[in-house]
Every structure is written in structure tokens, then in C-alpha cells.
N, CA, C and O atoms as CSV, one atom per row, in Angstrom:
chain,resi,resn,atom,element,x,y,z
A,1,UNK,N,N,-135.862,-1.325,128.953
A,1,UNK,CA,C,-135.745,-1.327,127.501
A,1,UNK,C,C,-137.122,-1.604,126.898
A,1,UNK,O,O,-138.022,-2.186,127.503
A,2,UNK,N,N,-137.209,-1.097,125.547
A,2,UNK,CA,C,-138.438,-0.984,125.234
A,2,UNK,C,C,-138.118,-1.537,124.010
A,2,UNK,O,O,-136.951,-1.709,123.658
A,3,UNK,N,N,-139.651,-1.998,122.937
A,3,UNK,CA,C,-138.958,-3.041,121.602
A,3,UNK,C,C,-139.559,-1.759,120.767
A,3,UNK,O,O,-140.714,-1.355,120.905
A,4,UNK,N,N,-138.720,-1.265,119.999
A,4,UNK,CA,C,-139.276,-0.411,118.190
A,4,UNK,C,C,-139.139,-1.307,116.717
A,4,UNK,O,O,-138.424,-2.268,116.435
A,5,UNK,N,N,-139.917,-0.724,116.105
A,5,UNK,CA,C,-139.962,-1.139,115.290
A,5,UNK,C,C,-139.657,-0.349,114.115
A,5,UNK,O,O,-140.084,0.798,113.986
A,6,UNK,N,N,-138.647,-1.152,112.920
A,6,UNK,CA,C,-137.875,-0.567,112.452
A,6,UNK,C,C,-138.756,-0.765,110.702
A,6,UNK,O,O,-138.702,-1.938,110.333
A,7,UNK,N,N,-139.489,0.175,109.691
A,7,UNK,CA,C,-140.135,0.091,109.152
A,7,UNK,C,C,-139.322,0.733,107.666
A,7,UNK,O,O,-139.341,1.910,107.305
A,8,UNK,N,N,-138.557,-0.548,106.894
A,8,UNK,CA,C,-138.087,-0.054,106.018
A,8,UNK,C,C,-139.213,0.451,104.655
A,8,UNK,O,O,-140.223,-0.141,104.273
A,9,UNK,N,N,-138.597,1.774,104.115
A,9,UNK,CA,C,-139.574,2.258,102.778
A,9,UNK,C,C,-138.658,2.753,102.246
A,9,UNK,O,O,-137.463,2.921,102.490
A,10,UNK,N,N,-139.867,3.153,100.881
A,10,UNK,CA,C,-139.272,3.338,99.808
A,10,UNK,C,C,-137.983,3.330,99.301
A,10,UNK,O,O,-137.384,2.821,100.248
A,11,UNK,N,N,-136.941,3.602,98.241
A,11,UNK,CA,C,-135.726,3.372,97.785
A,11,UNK,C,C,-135.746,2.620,96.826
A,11,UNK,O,O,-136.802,2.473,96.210
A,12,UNK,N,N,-134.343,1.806,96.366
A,12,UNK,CA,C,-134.414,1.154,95.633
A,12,UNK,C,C,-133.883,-0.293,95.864
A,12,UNK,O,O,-132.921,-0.958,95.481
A,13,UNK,N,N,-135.301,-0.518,96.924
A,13,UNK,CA,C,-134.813,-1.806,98.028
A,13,UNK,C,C,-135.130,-3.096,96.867
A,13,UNK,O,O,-135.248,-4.152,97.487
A,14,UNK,N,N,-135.201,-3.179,96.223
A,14,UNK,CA,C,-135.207,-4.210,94.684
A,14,UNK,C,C,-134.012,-4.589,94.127
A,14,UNK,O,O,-133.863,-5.623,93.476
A,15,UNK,N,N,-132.965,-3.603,94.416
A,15,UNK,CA,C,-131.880,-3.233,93.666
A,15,UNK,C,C,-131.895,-3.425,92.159
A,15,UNK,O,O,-130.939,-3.900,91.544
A,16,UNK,N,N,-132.883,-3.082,91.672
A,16,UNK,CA,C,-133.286,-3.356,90.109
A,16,UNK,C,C,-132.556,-2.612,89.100
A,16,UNK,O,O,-132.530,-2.904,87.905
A,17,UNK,N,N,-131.971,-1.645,89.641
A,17,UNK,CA,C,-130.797,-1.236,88.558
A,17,UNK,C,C,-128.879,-1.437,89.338
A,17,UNK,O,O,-127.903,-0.814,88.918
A,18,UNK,N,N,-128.868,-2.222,90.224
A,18,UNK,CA,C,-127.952,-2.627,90.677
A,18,UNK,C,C,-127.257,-3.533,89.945
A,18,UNK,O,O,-127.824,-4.136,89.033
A,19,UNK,N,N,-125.844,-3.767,90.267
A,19,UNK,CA,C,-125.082,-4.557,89.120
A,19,UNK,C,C,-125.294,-5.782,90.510
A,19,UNK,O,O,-125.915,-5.521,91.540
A,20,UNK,N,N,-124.597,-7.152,90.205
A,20,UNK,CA,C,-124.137,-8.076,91.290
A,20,UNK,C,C,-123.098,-7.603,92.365
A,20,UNK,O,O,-123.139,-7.800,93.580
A,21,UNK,N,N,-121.974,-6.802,91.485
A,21,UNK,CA,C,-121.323,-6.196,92.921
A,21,UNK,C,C,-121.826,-5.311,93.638
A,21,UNK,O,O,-121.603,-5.320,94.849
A,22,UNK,N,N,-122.485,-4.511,93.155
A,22,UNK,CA,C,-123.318,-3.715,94.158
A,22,UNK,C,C,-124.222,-3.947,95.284
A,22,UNK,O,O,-124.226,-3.528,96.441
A,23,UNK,N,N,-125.152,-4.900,94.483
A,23,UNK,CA,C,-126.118,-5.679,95.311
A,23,UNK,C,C,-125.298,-6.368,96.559
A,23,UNK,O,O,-125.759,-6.317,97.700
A,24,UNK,N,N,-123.908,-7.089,96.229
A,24,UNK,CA,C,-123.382,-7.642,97.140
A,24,UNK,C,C,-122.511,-7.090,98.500
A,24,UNK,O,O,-122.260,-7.570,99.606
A,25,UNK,N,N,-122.147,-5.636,97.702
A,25,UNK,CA,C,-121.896,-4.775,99.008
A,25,UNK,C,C,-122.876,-4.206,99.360
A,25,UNK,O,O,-122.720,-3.496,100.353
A,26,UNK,N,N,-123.715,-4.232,98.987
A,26,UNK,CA,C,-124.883,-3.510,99.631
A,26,UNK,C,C,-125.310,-4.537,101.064
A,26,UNK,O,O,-125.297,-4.167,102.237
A,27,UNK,N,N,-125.658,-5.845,100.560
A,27,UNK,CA,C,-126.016,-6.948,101.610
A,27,UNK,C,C,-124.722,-6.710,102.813
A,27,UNK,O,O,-124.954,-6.832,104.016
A,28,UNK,N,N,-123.641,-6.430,102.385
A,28,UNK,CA,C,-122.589,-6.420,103.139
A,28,UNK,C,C,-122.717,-5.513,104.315
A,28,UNK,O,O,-122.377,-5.598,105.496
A,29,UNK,N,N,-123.121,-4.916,103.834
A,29,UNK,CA,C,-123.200,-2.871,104.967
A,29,UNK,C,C,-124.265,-3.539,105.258
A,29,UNK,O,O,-123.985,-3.708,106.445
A,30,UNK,N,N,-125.819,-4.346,105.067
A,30,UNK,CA,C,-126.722,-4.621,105.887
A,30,UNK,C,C,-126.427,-5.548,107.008
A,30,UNK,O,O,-126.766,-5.323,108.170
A,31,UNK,N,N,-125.657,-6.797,106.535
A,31,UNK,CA,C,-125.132,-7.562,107.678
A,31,UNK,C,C,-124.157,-6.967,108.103
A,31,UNK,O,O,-123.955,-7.753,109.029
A,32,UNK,N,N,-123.326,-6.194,108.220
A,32,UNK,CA,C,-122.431,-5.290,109.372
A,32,UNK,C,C,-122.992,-4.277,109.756
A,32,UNK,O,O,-122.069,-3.786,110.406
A,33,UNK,N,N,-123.676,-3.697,109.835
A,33,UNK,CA,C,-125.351,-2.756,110.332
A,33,UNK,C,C,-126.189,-4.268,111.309
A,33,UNK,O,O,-126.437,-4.241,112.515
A,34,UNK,N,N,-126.368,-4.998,110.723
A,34,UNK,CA,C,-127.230,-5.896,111.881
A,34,UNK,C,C,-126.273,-6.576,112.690
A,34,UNK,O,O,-126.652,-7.183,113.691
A,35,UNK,N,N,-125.105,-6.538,112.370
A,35,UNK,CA,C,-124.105,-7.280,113.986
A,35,UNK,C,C,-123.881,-6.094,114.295
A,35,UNK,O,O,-123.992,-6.130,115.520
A,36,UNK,N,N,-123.676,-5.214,114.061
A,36,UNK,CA,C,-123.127,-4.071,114.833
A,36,UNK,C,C,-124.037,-3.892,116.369
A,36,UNK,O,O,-123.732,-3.867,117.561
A,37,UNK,N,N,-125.487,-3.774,115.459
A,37,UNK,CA,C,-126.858,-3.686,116.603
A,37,UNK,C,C,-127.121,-4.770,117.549
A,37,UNK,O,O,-127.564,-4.618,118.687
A,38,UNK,N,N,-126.794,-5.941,116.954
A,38,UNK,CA,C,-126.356,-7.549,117.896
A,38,UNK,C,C,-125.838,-7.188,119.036
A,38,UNK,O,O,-126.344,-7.252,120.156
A,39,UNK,N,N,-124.339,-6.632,118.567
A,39,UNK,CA,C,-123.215,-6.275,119.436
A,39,UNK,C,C,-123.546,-5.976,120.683
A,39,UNK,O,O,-123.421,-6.530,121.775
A,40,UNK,N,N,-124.182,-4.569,120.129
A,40,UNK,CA,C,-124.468,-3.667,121.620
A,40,UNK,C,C,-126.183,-4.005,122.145
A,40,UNK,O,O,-126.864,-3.404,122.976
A,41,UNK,N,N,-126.541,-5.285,121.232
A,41,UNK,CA,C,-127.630,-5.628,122.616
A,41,UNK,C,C,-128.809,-4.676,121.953
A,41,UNK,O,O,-129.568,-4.174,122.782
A,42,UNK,N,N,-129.035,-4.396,120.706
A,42,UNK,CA,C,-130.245,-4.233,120.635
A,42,UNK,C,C,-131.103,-4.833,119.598
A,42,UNK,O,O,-132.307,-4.669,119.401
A,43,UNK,N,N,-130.231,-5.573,118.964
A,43,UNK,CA,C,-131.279,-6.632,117.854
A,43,UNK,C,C,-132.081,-7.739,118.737
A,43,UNK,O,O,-131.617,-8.664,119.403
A,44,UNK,N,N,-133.655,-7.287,118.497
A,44,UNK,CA,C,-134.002,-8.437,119.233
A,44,UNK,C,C,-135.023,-9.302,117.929
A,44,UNK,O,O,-135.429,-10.379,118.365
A,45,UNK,N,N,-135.423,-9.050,116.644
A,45,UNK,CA,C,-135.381,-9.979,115.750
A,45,UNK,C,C,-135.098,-8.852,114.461
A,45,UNK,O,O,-135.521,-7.717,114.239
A,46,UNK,N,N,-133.966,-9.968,113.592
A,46,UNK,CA,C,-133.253,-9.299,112.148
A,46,UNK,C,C,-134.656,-8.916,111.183
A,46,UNK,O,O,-134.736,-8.017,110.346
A,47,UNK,N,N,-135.560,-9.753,111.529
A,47,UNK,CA,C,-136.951,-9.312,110.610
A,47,UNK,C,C,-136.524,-10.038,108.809
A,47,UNK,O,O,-135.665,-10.842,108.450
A,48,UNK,N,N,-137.425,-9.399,108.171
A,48,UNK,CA,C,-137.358,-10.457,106.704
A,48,UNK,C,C,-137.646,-8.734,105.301
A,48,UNK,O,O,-138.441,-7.795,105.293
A,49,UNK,N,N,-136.856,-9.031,104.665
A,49,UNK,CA,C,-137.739,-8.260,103.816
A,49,UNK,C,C,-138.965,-8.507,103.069
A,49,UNK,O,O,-139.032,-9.730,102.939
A,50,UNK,N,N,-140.011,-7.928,102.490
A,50,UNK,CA,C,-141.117,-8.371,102.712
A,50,UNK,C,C,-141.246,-8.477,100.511
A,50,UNK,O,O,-140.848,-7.432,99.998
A,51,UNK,N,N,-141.673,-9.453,99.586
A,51,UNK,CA,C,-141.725,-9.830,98.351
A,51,UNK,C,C,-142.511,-7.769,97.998
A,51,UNK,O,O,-142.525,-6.916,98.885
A,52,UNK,N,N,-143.066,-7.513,96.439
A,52,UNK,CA,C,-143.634,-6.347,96.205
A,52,UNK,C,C,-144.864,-6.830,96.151
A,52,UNK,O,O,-145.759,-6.028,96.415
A,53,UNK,N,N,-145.130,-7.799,95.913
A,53,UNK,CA,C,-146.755,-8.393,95.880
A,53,UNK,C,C,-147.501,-8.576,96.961
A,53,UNK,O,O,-146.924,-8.512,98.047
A,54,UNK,N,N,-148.754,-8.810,96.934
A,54,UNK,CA,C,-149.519,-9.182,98.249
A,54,UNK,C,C,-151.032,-9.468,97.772
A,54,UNK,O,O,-151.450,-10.035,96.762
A,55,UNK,N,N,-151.695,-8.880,98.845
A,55,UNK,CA,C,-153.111,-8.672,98.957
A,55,UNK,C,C,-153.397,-7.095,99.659
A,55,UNK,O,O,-152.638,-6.437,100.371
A,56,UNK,N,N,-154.647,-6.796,99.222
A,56,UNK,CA,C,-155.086,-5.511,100.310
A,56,UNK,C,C,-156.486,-6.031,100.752
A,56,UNK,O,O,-157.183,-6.472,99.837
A,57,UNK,N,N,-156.907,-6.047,101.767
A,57,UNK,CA,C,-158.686,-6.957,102.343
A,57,UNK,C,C,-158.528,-5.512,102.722
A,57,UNK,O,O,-157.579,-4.767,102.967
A,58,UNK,N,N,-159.721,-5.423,102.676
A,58,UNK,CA,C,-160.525,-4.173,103.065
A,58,UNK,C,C,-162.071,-4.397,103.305
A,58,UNK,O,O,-162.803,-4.551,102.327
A,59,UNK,N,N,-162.687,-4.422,104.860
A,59,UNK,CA,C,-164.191,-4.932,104.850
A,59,UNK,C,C,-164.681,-3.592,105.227
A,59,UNK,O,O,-164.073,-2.715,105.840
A,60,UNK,N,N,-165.981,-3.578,104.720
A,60,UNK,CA,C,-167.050,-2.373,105.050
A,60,UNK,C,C,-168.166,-2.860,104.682
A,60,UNK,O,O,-168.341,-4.009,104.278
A,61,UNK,N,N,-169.238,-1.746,104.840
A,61,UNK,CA,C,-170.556,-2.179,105.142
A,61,UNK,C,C,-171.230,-2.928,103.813
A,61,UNK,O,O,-172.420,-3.191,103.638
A,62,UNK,N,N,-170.019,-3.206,102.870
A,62,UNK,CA,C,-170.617,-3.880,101.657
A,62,UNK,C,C,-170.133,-5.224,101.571
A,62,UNK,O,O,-170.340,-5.895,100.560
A,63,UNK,N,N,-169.354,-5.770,102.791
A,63,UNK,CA,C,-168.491,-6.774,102.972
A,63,UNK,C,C,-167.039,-6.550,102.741
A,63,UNK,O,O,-166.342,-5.548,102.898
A,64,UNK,N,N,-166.683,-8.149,102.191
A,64,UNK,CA,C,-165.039,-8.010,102.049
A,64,UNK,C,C,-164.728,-7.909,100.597
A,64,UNK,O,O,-165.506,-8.360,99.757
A,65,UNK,N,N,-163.442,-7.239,100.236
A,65,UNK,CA,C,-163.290,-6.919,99.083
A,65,UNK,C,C,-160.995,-7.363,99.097
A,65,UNK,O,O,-160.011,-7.226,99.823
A,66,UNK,N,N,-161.407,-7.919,97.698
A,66,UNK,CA,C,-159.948,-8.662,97.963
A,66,UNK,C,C,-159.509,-8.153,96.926
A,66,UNK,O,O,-160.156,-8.188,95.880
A,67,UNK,N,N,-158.593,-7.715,97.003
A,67,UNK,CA,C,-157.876,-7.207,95.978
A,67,UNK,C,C,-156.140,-7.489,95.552
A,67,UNK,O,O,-155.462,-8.082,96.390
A,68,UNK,N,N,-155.520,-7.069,94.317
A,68,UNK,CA,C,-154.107,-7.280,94.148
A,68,UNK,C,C,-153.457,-6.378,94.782
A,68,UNK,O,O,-154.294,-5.476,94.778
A,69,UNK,N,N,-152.175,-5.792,95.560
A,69,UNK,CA,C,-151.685,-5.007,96.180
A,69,UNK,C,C,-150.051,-5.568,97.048
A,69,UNK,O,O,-149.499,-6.669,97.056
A,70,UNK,N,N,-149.712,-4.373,97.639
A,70,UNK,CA,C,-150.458,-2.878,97.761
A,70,UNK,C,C,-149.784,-2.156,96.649
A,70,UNK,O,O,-148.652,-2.165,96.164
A,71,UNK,N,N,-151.169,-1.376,96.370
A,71,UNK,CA,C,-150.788,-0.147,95.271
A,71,UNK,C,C,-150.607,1.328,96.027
A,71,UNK,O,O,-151.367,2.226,96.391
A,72,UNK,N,N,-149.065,1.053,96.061
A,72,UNK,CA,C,-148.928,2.476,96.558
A,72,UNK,C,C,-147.593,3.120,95.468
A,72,UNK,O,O,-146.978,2.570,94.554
A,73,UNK,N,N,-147.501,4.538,96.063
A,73,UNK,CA,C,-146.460,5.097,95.538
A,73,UNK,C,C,-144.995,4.659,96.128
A,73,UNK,O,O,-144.561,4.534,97.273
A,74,UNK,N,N,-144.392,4.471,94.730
A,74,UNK,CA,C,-142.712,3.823,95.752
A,74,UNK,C,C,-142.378,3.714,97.041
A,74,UNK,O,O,-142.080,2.756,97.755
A,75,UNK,N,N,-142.528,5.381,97.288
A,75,UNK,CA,C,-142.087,5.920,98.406
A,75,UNK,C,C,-142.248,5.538,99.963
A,75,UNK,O,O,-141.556,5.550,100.981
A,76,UNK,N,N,-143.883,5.107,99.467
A,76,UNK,CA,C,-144.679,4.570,100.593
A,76,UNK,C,C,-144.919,2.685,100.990
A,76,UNK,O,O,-145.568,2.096,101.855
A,77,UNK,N,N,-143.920,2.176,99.723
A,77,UNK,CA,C,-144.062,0.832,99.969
A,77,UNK,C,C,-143.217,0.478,101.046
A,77,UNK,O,O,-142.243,1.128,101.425
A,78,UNK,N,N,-143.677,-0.686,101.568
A,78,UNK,CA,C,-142.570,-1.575,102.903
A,78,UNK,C,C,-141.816,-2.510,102.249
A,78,UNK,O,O,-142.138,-3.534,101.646
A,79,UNK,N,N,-140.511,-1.872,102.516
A,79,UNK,CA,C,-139.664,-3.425,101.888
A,79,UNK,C,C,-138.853,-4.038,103.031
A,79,UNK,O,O,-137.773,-4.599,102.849
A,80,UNK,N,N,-139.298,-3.931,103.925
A,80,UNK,CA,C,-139.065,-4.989,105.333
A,80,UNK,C,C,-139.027,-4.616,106.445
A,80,UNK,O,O,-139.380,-3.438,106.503
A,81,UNK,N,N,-138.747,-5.068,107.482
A,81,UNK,CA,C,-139.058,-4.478,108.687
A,81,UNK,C,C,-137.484,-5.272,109.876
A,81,UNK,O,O,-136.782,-6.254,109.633
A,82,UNK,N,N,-137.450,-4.338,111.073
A,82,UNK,CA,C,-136.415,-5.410,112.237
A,82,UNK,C,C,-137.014,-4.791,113.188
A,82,UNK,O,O,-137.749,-3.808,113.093
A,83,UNK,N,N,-136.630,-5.498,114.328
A,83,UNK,CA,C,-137.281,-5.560,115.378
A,83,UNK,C,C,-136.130,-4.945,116.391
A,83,UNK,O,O,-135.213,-5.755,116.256
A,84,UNK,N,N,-135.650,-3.856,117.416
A,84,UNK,CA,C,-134.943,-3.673,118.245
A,84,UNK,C,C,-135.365,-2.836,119.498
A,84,UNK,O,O,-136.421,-2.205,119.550
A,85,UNK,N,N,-134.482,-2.890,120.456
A,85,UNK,CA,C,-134.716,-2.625,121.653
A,85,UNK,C,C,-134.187,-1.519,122.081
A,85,UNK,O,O,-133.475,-1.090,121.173
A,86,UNK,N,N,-134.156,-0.775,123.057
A,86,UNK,CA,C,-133.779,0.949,122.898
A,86,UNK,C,C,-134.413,1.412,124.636
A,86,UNK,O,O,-135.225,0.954,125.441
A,87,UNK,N,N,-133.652,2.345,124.567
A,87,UNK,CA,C,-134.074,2.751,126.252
A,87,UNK,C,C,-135.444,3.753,126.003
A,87,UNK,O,O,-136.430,3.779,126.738
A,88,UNK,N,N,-135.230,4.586,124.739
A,88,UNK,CA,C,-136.409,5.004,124.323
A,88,UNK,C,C,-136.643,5.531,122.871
A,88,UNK,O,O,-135.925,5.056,121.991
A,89,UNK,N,N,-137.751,6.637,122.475
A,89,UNK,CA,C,-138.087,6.691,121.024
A,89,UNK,C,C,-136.877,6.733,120.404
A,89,UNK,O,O,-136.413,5.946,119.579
A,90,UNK,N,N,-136.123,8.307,121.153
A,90,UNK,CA,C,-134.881,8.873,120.682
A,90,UNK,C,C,-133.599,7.934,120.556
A,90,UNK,O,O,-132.754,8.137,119.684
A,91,UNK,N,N,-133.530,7.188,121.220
A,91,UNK,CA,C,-132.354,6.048,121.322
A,91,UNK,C,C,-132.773,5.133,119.807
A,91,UNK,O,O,-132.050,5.064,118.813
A,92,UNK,N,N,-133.814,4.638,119.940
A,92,UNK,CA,C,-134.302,4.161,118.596
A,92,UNK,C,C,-134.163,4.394,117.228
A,92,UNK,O,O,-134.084,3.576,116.311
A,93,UNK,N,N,-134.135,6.224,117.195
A,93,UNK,CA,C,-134.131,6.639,116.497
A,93,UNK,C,C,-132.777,6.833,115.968
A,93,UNK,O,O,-132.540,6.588,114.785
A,94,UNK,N,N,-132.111,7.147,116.563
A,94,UNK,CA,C,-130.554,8.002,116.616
A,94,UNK,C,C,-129.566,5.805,116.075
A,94,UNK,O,O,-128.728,5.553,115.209
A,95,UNK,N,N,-130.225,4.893,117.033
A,95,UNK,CA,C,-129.801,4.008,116.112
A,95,UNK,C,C,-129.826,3.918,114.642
A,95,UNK,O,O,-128.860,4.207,113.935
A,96,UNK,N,N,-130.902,3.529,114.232
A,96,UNK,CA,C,-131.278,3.731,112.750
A,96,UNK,C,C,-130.373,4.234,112.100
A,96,UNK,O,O,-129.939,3.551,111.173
A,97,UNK,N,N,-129.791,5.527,112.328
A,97,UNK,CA,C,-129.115,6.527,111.253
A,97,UNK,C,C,-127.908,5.629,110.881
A,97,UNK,O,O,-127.278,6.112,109.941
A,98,UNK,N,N,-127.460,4.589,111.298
A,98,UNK,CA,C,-126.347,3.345,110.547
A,98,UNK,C,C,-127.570,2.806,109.111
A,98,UNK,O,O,-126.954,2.805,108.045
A,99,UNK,N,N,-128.654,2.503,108.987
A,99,UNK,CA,C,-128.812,2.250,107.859
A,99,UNK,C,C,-128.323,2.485,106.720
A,99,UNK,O,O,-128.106,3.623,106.303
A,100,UNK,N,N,-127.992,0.945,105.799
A,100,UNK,CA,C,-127.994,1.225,104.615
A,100,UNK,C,C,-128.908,1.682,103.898
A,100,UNK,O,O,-128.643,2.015,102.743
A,101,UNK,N,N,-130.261,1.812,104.433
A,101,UNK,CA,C,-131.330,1.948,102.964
A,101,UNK,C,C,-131.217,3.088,102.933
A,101,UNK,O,O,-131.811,3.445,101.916
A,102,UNK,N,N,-130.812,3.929,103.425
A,102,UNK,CA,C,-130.654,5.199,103.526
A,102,UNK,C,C,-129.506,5.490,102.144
A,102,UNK,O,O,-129.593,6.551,101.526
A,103,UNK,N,N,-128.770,4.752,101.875
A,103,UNK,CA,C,-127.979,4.984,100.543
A,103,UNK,C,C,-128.819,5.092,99.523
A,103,UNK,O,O,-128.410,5.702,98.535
A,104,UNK,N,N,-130.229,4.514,99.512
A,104,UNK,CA,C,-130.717,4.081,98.336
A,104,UNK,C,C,-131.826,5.101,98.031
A,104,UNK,O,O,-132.514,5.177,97.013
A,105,UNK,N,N,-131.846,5.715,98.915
A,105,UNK,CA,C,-132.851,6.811,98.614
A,105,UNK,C,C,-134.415,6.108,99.752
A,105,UNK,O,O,-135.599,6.349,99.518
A,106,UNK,N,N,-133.929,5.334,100.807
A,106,UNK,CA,C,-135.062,5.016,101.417
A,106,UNK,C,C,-135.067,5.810,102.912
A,106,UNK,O,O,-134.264,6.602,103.405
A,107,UNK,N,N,-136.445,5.188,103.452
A,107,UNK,CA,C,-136.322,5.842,104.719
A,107,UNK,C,C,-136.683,4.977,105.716
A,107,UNK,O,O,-137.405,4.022,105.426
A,108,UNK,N,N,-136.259,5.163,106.993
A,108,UNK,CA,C,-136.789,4.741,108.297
A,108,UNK,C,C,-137.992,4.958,108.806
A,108,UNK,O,O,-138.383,6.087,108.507
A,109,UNK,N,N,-138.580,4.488,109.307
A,109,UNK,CA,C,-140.040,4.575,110.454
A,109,UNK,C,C,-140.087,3.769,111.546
A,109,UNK,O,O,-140.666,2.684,111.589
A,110,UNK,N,N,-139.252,4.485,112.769
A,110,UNK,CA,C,-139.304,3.905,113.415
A,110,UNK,C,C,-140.691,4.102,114.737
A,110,UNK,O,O,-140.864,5.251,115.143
A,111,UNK,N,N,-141.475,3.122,115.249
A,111,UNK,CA,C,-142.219,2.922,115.542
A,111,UNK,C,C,-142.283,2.145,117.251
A,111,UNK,O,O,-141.427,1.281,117.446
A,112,UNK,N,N,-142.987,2.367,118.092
A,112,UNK,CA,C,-142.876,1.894,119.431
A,112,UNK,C,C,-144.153,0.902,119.492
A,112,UNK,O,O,-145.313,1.294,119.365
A,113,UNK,N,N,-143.854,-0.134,119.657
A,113,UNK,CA,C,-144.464,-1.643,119.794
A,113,UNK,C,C,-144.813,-1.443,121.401
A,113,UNK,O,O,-144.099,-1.498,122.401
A,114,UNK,N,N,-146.430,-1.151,121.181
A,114,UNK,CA,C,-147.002,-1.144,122.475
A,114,UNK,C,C,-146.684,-2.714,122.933
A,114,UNK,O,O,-146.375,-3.604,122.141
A,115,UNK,N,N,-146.839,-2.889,124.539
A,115,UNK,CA,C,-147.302,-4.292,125.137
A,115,UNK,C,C,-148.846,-4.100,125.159
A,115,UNK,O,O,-149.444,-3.025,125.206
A,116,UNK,N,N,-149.414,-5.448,125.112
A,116,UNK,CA,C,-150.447,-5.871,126.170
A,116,UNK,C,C,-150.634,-6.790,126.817
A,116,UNK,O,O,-150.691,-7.872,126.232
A,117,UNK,N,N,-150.777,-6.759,128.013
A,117,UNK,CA,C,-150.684,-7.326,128.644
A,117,UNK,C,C,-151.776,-8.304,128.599
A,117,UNK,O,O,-152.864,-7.753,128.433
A,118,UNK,N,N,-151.825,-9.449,128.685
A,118,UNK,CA,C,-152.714,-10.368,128.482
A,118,UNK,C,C,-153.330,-11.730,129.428
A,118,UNK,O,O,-154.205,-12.459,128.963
């Protein structure tokens, strides 16, 4: 088994035009989407969703430069991430398709978490 990484974007992971019941079935289909993956042994961390604010550091040959961020287009922002395990890319992948963010107009990126060995 191998660990991927599960790279939630864009949508309307804010739920900013969501009512309270919505928002609350929505959380609902996410925690029965993350036991489901428990279940069969491939959640190996639930992960956090990540605030819209931050920083962007960016160093180059003029030094470091700090800025407010990230400024990206919706589409391309991260609104959280999980961590699971999979025999390979395709197994990884073909999990995912239980997402809720996928209701919201978001998408998956799922990603293979090299080792190193150290």
C-alpha cells in the first residue's frame, strides 16, 4: 500500500451561500465519506481544512518577499487536504469519486506522497 494525497479545490468549500441545513448535511456526507474510507482501511489521516488566508514567501535573487495570500483564482484555491492509502494511483483515484466536494462544484487532486528514506 502506498499513501496519496487527497487535494481538495475549488467549489464552494466556504459554504457561503449555504443555509445551516445545508451546511449540516453537507458535513454529514463528509463524515460518512470519511468512515466509509476508515472502514475499508484506507484513511490513514482525516487531514484539516485549510482557513482562505495565509502568506505567499517567495525568495529570489532580490531576497525574501512576504506577502498576503494566496491570490489565486477560486478554482485553484486549497480548501483542505486527507491523507489515504491505496494499492495504487488508480485505486486512489477511483476512491475519491465518493466525494462530497464534488457536489459543490469542486475537484480532487489526487497526488502520490513519495517516501524518503532517511
Amino acid at each position: 500500500m502506498s499513501e496519496f494525497l487527497y487535494i481538495y479545490r475549488g467549489g464552494d468549500s466556504a459554504g457561503s451561500s449555504a443555509s445551516p441545513e445545508e451546511m449540516q448535511k453537507t458535513m454529514q456526507k463528509w463524515v460518512a465519506w470519511m468512515k466509509e474510507l476508515g472502514d475499508q482501511g484506507h484513511l490513514k489521516a482525516i487531514g484539516n481544512p485549510l482557513e482562505p488566508t495565509g502568506k505567499v514567501v517567495k525568495i529570489n535573487a532580490k531576497g525574501k518577499a512576504i506577502t498576503d495570500g494566496p491570490h489565486a483564482e477560486a478554482k485553484d484555491l486549497v480548501g483542505g487536504y486527507t491523507i489515504v492509502e491505496a494499492k495504487d494511483l488508480d485505486e486512489a483515484a477511483e476512491l475519491s469519486k465518493g466525494c462530497p466536494h464534488f457536489e459543490t462544484g469542486g475537484f480532487v487532486e489526487v497526488r502520490p506522497i513519495m517516501q524518503i528514506n532517511m
